[in-house]
C-alpha positions, 0 to 999 in steps of 0.5 A: 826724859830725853828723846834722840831722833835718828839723824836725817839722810842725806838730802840729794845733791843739788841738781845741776843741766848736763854738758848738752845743755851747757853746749846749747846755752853757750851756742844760743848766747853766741847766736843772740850776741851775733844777731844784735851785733849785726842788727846795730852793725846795719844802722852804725855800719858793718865794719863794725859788726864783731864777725867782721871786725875780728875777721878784718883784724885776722887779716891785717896780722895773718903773717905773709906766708900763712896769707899766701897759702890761704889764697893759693888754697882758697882762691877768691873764696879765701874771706868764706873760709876766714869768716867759716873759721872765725864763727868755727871757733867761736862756736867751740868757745861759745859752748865752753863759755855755757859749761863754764856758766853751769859750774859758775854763773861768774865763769860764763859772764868772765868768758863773754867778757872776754869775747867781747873785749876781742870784739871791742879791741878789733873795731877800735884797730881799724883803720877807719874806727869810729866811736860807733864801731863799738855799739854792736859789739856792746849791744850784742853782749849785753844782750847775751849776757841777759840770755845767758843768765836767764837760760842758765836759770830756766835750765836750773829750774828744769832741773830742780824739778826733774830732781823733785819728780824723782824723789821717793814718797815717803812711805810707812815703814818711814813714819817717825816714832810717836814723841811723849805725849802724843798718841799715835791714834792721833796721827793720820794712817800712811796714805790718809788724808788729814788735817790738823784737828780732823777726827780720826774717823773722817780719815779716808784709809785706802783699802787694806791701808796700803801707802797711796803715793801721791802723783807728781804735780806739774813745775812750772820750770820743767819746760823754761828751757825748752821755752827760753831757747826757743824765743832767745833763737827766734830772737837771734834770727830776727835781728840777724835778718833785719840787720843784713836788711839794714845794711842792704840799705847802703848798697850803691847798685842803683848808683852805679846803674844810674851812671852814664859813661862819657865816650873817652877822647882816646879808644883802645885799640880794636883787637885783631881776629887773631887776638883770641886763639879760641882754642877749648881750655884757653883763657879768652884774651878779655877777662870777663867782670866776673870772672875776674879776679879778686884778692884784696883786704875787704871781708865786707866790700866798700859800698860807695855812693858816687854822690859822696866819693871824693879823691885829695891829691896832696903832700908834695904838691904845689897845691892841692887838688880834691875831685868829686865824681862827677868832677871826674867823669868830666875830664877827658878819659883814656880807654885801653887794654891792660892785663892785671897781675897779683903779687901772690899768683904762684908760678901758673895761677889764675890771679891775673887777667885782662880788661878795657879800661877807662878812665882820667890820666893819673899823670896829667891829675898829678901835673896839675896839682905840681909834683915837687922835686924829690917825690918817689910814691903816692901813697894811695889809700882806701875808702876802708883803710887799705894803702898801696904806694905807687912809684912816681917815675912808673906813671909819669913815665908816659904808660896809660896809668889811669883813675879808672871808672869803668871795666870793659864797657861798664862802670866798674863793679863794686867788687873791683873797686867802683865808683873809682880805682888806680890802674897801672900797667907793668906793676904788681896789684899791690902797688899799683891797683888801690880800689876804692881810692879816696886819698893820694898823698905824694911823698916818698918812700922812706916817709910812707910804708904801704900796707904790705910794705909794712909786712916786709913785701917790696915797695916797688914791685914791677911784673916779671915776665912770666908764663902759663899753661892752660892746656892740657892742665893736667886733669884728663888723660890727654890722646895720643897724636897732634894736640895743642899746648896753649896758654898766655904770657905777660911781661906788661910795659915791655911786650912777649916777642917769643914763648917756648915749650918742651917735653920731658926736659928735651929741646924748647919749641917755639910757639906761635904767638897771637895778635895783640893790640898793645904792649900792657897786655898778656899774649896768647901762644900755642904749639902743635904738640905730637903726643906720644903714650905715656906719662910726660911733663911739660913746661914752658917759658916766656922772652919778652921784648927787652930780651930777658928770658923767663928764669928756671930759678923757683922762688915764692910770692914773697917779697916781689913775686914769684918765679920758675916755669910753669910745669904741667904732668900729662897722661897721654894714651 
């Protein structure tokens, strides 16, 4: 005789975490790469933690109008608001790479590797790659790949037994038929306890032979992935922490208080009581250290022991000349006044300002190694990669071009380029201020293409003359009755004789113009304005001692610097 069972119901579907879980896996993973990353990054070095060189790689292929926009919105904060980015979307893939891991282990791996190819790619573009730039991008995905595969199991596991709490018991009206041969005496009642073997009467029946369903055993992975993320963040935050501790170990802020300045063999010129107009809203003429400004490559600033710093003056040379710093303090150094001027400032911006400098003459370095005939640029470059080229004629043209070490009084401040930079009055930051300098080849321009050379900007790059308005600037209602309109204008190397002023488009009005001790340097102005109710635009523009009138004609940053008057929309009442 042939007994058919009835065939088994369909078992459940297999238990798999939800979106939640895979967004947190991919987030946890990210984080636990990041922080090894920046832990070997703290002993290897940090440009080559990932964050950093993708977000330098970001900069270098950043098209020049995206750039321009991105400081003109940002100002100095424009590396925060890259690195914001970079970690933004590297959140939205993190989180898609723990979907994906839950769908299919493989898919999670294939997305870190991606990541982590990016991250590979960037530190071996940089200019200044070394082979262990590429140990924190490979420690820090071998460390999220482990926490990727043993969140992804400890989150299954949770899952299988939530699936397993959550299955009905079996109850009576469930039991299978009894097969031939078997008595149905000799099974245990629904809900009794029995073993094979036991007799029946040693059964224990509940009362009334009601199903006792029994209550659901603790598993051992409910809690894995509540556990796992835990130590995996905790794990993440450690090794970030002690890896900015580590890489805390390179600053020079001692070295750079350790340095004694030598008192120059020529001073700037003691500024006149008129120099400063001290008028509320006006730019002081001497920028402070901090308030300078800053605009440059560097997401991670050169730390640079003096100790170590070495600057090789060569190509068309007669023959080489290498300096160390203290070879450097030795000489005799030059004090004087110069205003700075960034390429990128829009008509009116803040990207310029006005300092004492100090530091050895570039031409008598360069006379001293024996500049050949023919040679146009010095090719100037970084201690992190950056290269500017510097037209030859401009700094032996007689014009205080300096190898600064020092700003208004101190030694210079890591962010503005210590322990040594270029300074040269009369031309746009980029061709003429490299920070940080460790190399001067003399060549010519059509041998060398600078940095932003190579991005279409202007090899030779004089300052235009050019004007602004600090006051009123356009946020406040403005009282009707005599105010002042003040600001500063520039024309370095060639000197501001006249600034002028109008309202409305009617007739310009000379300003008065304040003291000051060289022609390198901005200038201050002011004019007595009668205000009258009523809403008003007000522009300026600048002469300057060759006679050149700034110009009306508006143009962008690019290629050269930017152009048109400066225009102020004021509410008067």
């Amino acid at each position: 005789m042939t007994v058919s069972s009835d065939p088994q119901p369909p078992g459940p579907p297999p238990a798999r975490p939800g979106l939640t879980t895979g967004i947190v896996t991919g987030l946890i993973t990210a984080a636990v790469a990041l922080g090894v990353g920046q832990l070997v990054a703290g002993i290897t070095g940090p440009q080559g933690s990932p964050v950093v060189a993708v977000g330098s790689a970001a900069i270098d292929l950043t098209p020049p109008p995206l750039k321009n926009f991105a400081i003109s919105t940002f100002g100095s904060n424009d590396k925060t608001a890259l690195v914001t980015g970079i970690l933004v979307l590297l959140a939205v893939f993190a989180a898609a790479i723990g979907v994906a891991a839950f769908h299919r282990l493989s898919y999670g791996v294939a997305g870190l590797a991606v990541f982590t190819g990016i991250g590979l790619a960037a530190a071996l573009t940089r200019p200044t790659s070394q082979p262990a730039d590429i140990l924190p991008s490979l420690a820090g995905a071998v460390a999220g790949l482990l926490t990727l595969i043993w969140l992804v199991r400890a989150a299954n596991a949770d899952a299988a037994a939530r699936r397993a709490r959550d299955v009905p018991a079996v109850t009576q009206g469930d039991q299978p038929a009894a097969l031939p041969g078997h008595d149905a005496q000799d099974e245990p009642p629904p809900g009794a306890s029995w073993a094979p073997g036991q007799p029946v009467g040693a059964q224990r029946e509940r009362s009334g032979g009601a199903h006792r369903q029994q209550p659901a055993q603790p598993e051992s992975g409910r809690r894995q992935f509540l556990v796992a993320g835990s130590v995996a963040v905790v794990a993440a935050g450690a090794t970030g922490l002690v890896g900015r501790v580590l890489a805390e170990r390179t600053s020079v802020s001692r070295a750079r208080a350790a340095v004694r300045l030598p008192p120059p063999v020529q001073r700037a010129a003691a500024l006149s009581a008129g120099a400063d107009l001290h008028i509320p809203g006006l730019s002081p003429f001497v920028t402070p250290n901090g308030s300078f400004y800053r605009v440059d490559t560097a997401l991670v600033l050169p730390e640079v022991p003096p100790s170590s710093w070495q600057l090789r003056i060569h190509g068309m040379v007669a023959h080489e000349v290498t300096l160390s710093f203290h070879d450097l303090l030795k000489l005799p150094l030059l004090e004087d006044w110069i205003t700075l001027c960034c390429v990128s400032n829009p008509v009116g911006g803040p990207y310029i300002g006005n300092a004492r400098w100090l530091g050895a003459s570039l031409s008598r370095l360069l006379r001293a190694a024996g500049i050949r005939a023919g040679a146009e640029q010095l090719f100037c470059t970084s201690v992190d990669g950056f290269t500017s080229g510097t037209p030859v004629q401009t700094v032996m043209d007689g014009r205080d071009a300096l190898l600064a070490v020092a700003m208004n009084g101190t030694p210079l401040p890591v962010a503005h380029g210590f322990p040594a930079r270029l300074v040269v009055p009369g031309l746009y930051g980029y061709v003429s201020a490299c920070k940080w300098i460790t190399d001067i080849k003399v060549t010519t321009f059509a041998g060398e293409y600078a940095y932003w050379a190579q991005r279409g900007w202007s090899q030779r790059a004089p300052i235009k003359t050019e004007s602004r308005i600090d006051v009123p600037n356009g946020s406040a209602t403005v009282r009707a009755g005599r105010t002042p309109v003040a600001g500063v204008a520039w024309a370095q190397h060639k000197g501001i004789d006249a600034v002028e002023v109008r309202v409305d488009g009617g007739a310009w009005n000379r300003a008065m113009l304040a003291a000051v001790p060289g022609i390198d340097t901005w200038r201050q102005w002011v004019w007595e304005w009668d205000a009258t109710p009523g809403n008003h635009v007000i522009q300026a523009r600048a002469t300057d001692a060759t006679g050149y009138t700034q110009t009306a004609a508006s143009a962008p940053p690019e290629p050269n610097g930017a152009t048109g008057y400066p225009t102020i929309n004021v509410s008067v009442q």
